[in-house]
ZAMAR-923225 format. One record per residue (C-alpha): residue in one letter; y, x, z negated. Coordinates in steps of 0.25 Angstrom, whole numbers, padded with zeros to 4 digits, always signed. Last residue first. Example, Ala and Ser with C-alpha at 12.3 -4.5 7.8 and 13.67 -1.06 7.14 Angstrom:
<pts>
S-0004+0055-0029A-0018+0049-0031
</pts>
This chain:
<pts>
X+0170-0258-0113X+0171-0246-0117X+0179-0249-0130X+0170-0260-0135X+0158-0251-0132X+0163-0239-0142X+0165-0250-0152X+0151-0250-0153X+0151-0240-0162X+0143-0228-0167X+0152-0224-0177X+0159-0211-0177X+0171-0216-0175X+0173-0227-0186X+0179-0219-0198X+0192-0218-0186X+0198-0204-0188X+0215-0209-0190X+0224-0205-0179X+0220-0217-0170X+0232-0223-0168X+0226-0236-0176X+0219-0230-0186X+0233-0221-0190X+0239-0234-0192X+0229-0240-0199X+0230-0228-0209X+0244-0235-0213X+0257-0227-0213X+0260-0221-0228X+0271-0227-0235X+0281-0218-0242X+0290-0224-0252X+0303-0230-0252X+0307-0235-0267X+0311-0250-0270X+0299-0253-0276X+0292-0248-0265X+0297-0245-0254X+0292-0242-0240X+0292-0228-0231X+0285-0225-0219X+0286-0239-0213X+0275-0243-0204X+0275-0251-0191X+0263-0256-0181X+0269-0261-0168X+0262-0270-0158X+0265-0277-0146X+0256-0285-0136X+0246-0294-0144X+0247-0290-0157X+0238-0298-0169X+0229-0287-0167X+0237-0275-0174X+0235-0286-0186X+0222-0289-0186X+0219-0273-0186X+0227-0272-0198X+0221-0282-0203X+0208-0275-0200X+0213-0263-0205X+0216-0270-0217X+0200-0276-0220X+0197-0262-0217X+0205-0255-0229X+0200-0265-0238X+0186-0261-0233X+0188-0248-0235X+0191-0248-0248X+0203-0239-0252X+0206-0248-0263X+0221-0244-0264X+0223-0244-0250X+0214-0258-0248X+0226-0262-0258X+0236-0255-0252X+0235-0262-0240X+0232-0256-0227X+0241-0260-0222X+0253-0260-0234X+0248-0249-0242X+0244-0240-0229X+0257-0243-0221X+0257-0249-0207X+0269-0259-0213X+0272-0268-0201X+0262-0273-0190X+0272-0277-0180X+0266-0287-0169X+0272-0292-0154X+0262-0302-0146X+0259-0309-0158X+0244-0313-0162X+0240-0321-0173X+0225-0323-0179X+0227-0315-0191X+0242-0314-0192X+0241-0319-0206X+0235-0307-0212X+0242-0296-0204X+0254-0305-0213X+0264-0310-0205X+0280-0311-0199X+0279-0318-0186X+0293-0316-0178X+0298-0332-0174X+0295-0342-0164X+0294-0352-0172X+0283-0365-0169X+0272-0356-0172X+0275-0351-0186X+0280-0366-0190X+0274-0369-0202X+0273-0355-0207X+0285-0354-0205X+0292-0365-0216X+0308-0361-0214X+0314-0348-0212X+0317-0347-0225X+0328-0338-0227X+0325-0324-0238X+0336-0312-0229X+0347-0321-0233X+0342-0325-0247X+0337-0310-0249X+0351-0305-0242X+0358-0313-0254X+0348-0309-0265X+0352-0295-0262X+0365-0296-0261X+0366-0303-0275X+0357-0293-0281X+0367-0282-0278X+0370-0270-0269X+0382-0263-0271X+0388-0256-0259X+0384-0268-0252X+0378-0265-0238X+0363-0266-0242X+0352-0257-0238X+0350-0249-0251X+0350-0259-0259X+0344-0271-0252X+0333-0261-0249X+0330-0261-0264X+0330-0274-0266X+0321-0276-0254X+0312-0267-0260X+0311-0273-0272X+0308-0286-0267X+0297-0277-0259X+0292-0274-0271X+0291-0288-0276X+0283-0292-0264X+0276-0280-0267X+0272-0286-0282X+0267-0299-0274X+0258-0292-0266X+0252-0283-0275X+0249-0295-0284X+0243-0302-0273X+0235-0290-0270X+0230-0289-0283X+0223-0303-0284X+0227-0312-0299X+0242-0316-0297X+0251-0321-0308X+0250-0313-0317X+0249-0299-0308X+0262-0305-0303X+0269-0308-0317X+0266-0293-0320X+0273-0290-0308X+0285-0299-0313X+0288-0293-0325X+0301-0299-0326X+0308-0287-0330X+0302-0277-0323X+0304-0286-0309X+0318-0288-0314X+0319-0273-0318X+0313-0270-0303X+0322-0278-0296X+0335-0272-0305X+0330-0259-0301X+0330-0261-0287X+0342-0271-0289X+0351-0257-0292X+0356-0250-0306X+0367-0257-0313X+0368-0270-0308X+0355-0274-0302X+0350-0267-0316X+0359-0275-0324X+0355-0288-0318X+0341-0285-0319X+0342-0282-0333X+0352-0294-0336X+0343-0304-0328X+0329-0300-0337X+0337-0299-0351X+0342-0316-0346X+0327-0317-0342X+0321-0312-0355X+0331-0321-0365X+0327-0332-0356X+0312-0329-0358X+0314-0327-0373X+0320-0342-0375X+0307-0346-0367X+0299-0340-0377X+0306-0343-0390X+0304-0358-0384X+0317-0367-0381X+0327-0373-0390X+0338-0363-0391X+0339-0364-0375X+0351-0370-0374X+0358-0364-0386X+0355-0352-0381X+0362-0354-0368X+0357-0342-0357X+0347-0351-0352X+0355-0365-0351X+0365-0356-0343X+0352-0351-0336X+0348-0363-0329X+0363-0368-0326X+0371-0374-0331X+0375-0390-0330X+0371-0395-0344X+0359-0404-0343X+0356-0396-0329X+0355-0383-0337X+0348-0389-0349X+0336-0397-0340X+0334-0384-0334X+0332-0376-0346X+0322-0389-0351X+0313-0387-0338X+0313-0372-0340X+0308-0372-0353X+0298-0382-0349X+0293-0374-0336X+0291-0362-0345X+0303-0351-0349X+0293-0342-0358X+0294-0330-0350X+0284-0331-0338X+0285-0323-0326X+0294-0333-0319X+0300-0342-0332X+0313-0341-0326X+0310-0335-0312X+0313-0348-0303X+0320-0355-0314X+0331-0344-0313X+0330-0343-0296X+0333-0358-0294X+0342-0358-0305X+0352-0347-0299X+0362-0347-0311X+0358-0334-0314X+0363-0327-0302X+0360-0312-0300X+0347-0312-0310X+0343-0328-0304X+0342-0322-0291X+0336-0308-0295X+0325-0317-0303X+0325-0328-0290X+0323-0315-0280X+0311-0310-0291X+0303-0325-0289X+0306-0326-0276X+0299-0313-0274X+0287-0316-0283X+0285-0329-0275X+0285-0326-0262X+0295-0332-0253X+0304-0321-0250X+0293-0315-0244X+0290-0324-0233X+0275-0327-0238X+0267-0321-0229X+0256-0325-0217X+0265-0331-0209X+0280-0328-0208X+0287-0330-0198X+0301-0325-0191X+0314-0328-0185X+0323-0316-0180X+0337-0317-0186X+0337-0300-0186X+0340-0301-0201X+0327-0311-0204X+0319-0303-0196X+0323-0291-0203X+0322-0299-0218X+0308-0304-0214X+0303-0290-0208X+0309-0285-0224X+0302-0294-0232X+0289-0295-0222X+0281-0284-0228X+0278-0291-0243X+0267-0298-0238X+0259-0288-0234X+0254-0282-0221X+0262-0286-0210X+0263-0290-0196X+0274-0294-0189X+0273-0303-0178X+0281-0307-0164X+0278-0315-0153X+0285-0328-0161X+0298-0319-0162X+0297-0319-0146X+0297-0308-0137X+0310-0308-0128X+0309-0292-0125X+0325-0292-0129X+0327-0300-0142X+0315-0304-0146X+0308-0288-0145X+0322-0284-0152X+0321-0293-0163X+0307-0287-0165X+0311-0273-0163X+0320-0274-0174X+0312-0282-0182X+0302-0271-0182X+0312-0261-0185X+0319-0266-0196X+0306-0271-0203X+0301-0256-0200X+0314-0250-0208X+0316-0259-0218X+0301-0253-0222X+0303-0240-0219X+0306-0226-0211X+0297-0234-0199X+0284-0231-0194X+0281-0239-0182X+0269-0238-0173X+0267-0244-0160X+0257-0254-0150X+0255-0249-0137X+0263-0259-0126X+0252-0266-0119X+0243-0267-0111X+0235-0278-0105X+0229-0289-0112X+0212-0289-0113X+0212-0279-0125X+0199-0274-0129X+0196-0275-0145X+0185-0266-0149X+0173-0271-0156X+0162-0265-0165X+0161-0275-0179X+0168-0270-0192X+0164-0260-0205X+0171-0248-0201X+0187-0250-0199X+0191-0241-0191X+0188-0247-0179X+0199-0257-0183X+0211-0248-0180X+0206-0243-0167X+0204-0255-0162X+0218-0262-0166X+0225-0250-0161X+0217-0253-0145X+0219-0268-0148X+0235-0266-0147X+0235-0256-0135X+0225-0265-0127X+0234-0276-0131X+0232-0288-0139X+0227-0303-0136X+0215-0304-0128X+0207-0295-0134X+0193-0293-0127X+0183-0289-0139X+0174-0302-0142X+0161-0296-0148X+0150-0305-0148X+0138-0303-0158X+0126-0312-0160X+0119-0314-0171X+0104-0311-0174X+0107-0303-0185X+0114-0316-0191X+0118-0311-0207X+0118-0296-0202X+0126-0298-0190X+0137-0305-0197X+0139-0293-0206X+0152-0289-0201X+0156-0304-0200X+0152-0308-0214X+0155-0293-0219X+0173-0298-0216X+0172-0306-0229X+0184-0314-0231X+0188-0319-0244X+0202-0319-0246X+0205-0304-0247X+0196-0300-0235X+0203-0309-0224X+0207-0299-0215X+0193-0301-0206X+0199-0295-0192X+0190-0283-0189X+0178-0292-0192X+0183-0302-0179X+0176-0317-0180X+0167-0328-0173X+0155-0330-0180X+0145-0339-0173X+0135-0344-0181X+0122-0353-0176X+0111-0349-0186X+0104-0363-0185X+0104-0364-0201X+0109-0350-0205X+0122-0356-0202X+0130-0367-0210X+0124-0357-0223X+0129-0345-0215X+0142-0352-0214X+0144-0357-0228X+0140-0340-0232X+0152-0336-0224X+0161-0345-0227X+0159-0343-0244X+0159-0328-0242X+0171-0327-0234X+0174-0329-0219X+0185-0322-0213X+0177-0313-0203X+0172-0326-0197X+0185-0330-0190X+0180-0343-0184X+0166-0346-0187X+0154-0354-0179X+0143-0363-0182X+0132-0369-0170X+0124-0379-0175X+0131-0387-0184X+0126-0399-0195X+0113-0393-0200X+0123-0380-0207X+0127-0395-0215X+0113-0400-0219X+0107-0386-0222X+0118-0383-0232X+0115-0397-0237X+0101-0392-0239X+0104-0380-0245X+0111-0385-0257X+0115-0374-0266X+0122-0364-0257X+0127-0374-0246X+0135-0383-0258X+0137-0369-0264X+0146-0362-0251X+0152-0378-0249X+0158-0377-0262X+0162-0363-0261X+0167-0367-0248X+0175-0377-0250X+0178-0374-0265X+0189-0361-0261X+0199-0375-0257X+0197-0382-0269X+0186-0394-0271X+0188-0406-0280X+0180-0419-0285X+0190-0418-0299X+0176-0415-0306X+0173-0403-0296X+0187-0397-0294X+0187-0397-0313X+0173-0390-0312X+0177-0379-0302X+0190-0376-0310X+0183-0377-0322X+0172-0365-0317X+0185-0357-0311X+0193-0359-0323X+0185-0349-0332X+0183-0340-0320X+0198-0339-0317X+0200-0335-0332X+0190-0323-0330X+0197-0321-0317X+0210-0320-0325X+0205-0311-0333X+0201-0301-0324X+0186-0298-0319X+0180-0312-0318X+0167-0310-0307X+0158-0316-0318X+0167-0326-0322X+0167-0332-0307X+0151-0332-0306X+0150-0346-0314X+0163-0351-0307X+0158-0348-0293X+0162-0338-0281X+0160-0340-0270X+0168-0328-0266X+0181-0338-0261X+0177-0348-0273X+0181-0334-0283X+0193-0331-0276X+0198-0346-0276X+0194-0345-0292X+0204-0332-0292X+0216-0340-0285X+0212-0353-0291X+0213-0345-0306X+0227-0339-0301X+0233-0351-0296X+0231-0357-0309X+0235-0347-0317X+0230-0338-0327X+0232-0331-0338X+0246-0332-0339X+0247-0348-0343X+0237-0346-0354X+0223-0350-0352X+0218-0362-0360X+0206-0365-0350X+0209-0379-0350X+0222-0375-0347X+0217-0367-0335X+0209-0378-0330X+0222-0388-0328X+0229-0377-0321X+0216-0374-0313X+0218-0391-0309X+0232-0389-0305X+0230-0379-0295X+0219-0383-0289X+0228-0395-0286X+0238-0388-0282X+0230-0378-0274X+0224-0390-0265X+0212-0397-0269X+0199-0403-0261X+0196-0416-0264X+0180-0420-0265X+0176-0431-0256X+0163-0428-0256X+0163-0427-0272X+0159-0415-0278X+0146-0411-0285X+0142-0401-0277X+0129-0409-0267X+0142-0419-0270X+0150-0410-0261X+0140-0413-0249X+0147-0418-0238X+0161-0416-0240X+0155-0401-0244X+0153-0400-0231X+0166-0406-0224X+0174-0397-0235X+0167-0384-0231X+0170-0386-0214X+0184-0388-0218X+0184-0376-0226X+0177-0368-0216X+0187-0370-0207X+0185-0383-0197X+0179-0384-0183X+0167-0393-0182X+0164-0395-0167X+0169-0408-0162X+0162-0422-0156X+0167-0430-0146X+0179-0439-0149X+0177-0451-0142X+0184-0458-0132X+0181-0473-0129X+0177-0474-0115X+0184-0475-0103X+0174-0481-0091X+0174-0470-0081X+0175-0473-0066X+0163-0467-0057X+0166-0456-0048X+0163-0444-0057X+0169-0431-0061X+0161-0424-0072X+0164-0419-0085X+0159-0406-0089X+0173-0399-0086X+0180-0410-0094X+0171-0407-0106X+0172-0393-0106X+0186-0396-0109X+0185-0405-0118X+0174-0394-0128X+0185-0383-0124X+0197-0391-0130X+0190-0396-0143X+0186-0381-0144X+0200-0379-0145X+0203-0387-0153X+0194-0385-0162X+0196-0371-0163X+0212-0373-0164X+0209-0382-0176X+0199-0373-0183X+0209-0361-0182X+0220-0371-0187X+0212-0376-0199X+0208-0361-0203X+0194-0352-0207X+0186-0356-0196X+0173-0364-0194X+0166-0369-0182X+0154-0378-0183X+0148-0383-0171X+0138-0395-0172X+0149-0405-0171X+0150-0400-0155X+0135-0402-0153X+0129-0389-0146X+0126-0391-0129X+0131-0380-0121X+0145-0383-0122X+0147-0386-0136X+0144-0372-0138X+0151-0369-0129X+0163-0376-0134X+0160-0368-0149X+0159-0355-0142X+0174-0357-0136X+0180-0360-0147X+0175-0348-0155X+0178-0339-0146X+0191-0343-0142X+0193-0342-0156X+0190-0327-0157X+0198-0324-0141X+0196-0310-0144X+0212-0307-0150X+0206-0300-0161X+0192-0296-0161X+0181-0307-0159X+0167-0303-0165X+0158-0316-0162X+0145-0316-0173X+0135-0325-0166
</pts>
């Protein structure tokens, strides 16, 4: 049974529900198996189920006149909840040594994986630059996430750091195996091969359960989705519960084909269709709608609204980006304020990781708590504490924290050694780090290399100086970047595309920040010290959030990603710009399918709204300092209905879902 359930649908409700009736009509609890992708989606379904199974029970009992003896309780027996991981690592308890592992084989954490590719990559004589730990885990991860194995890794290899992957790969297999250890990707590749080559213990564990069902089925990858057929083909009792038109999940492995095609691998399957949203508006789900239909390869279904209506939902355009984070937090503060809507009722929705900068410093002006989830607050990522400790250092050199921060970041001959012994000097004589730097004396003993690295961060601070001085912090931030050639330390240090895209936009929105700084600012003569000020006043901690999302009631900042599975009764979706959603890399591909797999995001978030909705857009938005011309996303014409929908002249059954 394939079970279709659009947003808001009532999807585990679903799921819980079928597995109590079940249990109901006579199937043994332990011969259910239900799997999800998280602990906490497996925990509220077992619970829940634990709650309906009790129930039922107290209905079935029967009052009768005869005292009771009190027996010991027992703890009656449970479905089988767990993620697929879970699941993986109970089977290949049982049969790793059909493998070569022990049963009680360990499974490693990142600092452990860590550690041992650091040992393989000296083994393999690599220099430092070529590759890095993190990066060969990152690409064998990849590979394990296709199924793929060492022997066929060399053959897919197509840049030279894959081709170093694939040497690692085969040692970094062999050297888990002699130390009795797995990695995360290993549970179920492992448990793919263990099926794969040994049918009779395949046999033995889809034996265990009769009935099998799956949470969020849109999200399963290749791995998942053949370990279920291989749990299932036995007595052919799958229920898939899942939404097509909300698999997002492309980039980490998700294959939305195993739901379209779901018929086609059980053509005697059932299909249920779950329409009735109980969440959003009619006005809300009636955008959503005409948003999704154009997408071309997805399963018939119309979400009708069950909640009455409500206010329709609006579309921004701004003069630019200051503008819309202004705005928006302007009508947030006054939504708390006067229509006493709470912060926690609130969400911002964006795109990129790089969008929150200026809805942080907003909220942050207008003394309205917030939450991130989803994002890195953007002070915190690497690449733009890395830059702020340059221009930290630059305007006051006897900041040690920022100096040994950047000292040897990219590389410049100062090692962890070096660095060490510098330190060591300075505390021996009571200067500072860059005293001992600038001493010639003091550093007439270190290596040529390390000498020159000094001699290239003293030319590096002057330049930048001169230019802050001189000309403007635009330019000075853009010599600094010059001079450090930190984008070319990016595309070092990162192997995928998108995460070097994204990490060079977080440095063009420093940029921009510099930029507006300069023309916003009050002082007649900006300077580097008022920047870094209202950075370090805008940049707060607001303690650990994601711990405590639920406990604070604060405004929800978070990616369309991340807000999967949410809903808030008041949404802004921000930067409605072609470039930003969709993406520029499904732009620049021009694929449908890229575009599709952000119209559905798209879709998820316009659905995460329950009462009020506002998509904005800003019509300019700079780049490297400079405002340019944005153009407003196509989804925005999909969704008003002024764009010719591909779909119209199909024969559709969508045409029922609206009758009805």
């Amino acid at each position: 049974m394939l079970v279709l359930a659009g947003a808001g649908t009532g999807k585990t409700r679903v799921v819980t529900f079928r597995i109590a009736n079940l249990i109901r009509n006579g199937i043994a609890p332990e011969r259910i198996l239900a799997v999800t992708f998280t602990n906490k989606a497996a925990g509220e379904m077992q619970e829940r189920v634990s709650e309906l199974i009790a129930k039922s029970q107290r209905q079935n009992r029967r009052p009768s006149g005869k005292r009771r003896i009190a027996k010991k309780k027992t703890k009656p027996p449970q479905p089988v909840i767990s993620t697929f991981h879970a699941q993986c690592v109970q089977i290949l308890r049982r049969h790793a040594k059909a493998l070569g592992f022990p049963a009680k084989f360990s499974i490693y954490d990142r600092g452990d994986q860590e550690s041992l590719a650091r040992g393989i990559l000296r083994e393999l004589r690599l220099p430092g630059t070529a590759l890095r730990p993190g990066d060969m885990l990152s690409i064998i991860g990849g590979w394990k996430n296709e199924s793929v194995k060492p022997n066929k890794a060399a053959f897919l290899a197509s840049t030279d750091r894959e081709h170093f992957a694939a040497a690692g790969y085969r040692r970094y297999q062999d050297a888990l195996q002699a130390r009795g250890a797995m990695d995360f990707d290993d549970l179920l590749l492992h448990t793919e091969t263990l099926f794969d080559e040994h049918p009779a213990i395949r046999d033995e564990e889809a034996a265990k359960y009769d009935h099998v069902l799956v949470d969020e089925y849109q999200d399963t990858n290749g791995s998942q989705y053949r370990i279920t057929k291989h749990l299932t083909l036995r007595h052919r009792n799958l229920c898939v519960v899942g939404d097509d038109d909300q698999s997002i999940y492309a980039w980490r492995g998700a294959d939305v084909t195993h739901i379209l095609s779901f018929k086609d691998d059980w053509p005697d399957a059932k299909v249920v269709c779950l329409e009735n949203n109980y969440r959003s508006t009619a006005e809300i789900l009636a955008m959503a709608n005409r948003l999704i239909a154009f997408n071309t390869e997805r399963h018939d279904k119309v979400l009708i609204a069950s909640r009455p209506k409500g206010p329709r939902p609006r579309i921004e355009q701004h003069k630019d980006e200051l503008t819309e984070s202004e705005t928006v937090v302007r009508e947030i503060k006054n939504r708390i304020d006067n229509d006493h809507v709470q912060p926690r009722d609130i969400a911002i929705l964006f795109r990129t990781n790089e969008q929150p900068r200026l809805f942080e410093t907003e909220l942050r002006k207008a003394n309205i708590p917030y939450v991130m989830l989803g994002s890195q607050s953007f002070f915190d990522r690497r690449e733009v504490k890395d830059i702020l400790a340059y221009l930290k250092w630059i305007e006051q050199p006897n900041d040690e924290v920022a100096l040994l921060r950047v000292i040897n970041t990219p590389a410049r001959g100062l090692g962890n050694k070096t660095v060490k012994l510098l330190v060591q000097r300075a505390v021996e004589r009571g200067v500072p780090v860059w005293d001992v730097m600038q001493d010639r004396a003091a550093t007439s003993d270190l290596t040529s290399a390390a000498q020159r690295g000094i001699g290239e961060l003293a030319a590096l601070a002057k330049d930048v100086q001169q230019r802050a001085t001189n000309e403007s912090l635009t330019d000075a931030m853009r010599t600094l970047l010059e001079r450090t050639a930190y984008y070319e330390e990016i595309t070092r240090l990162y192997e995928k595309p998108e995460e070097r895209q994204a990490r060079q936009a977080s440095l063009e929105e420093l940029t921009n920040a510099i930029n507006a700084y300069e023309e916003n600012t009050n002082k007649k003569e900006p300077d580097l010290t008022g920047f870094l000020s209202e950075i370090a006043l805008s940049g707060r901690e607001m303690g650990n959030e994601k711990d405590k999302l639920a406990a604070q009631n604060a405004v929800w900042l978070l990616t369309l990603h991340a807000a999967k599975g949410l809903e808030f009764p008041v949404v802004y979706m921000v930067g409605m710009e072609d470039g930003i959603l969709p993406h520029s890399r499904s732009v620049k591909t021009g694929e449908e399918e890229d575009i599709a797999e952000e119209r559905r995001l798209c879709y998820v978030g316009i659905t995460r709204a329950q009462e009020n909705l506002t998509l904005s857009l800003a019509l300019t938005r700079r780049k490297w300092g400079q405002a340019r011309p944005t153009t407003p996303s196509r989804f925005l014409y999909e969704i008003t209905g002024k764009a010719d929908n591909p779909n119209k002249y199909r024969k559709k059954k969508i045409k029922r879902s609206i009758q009805n």
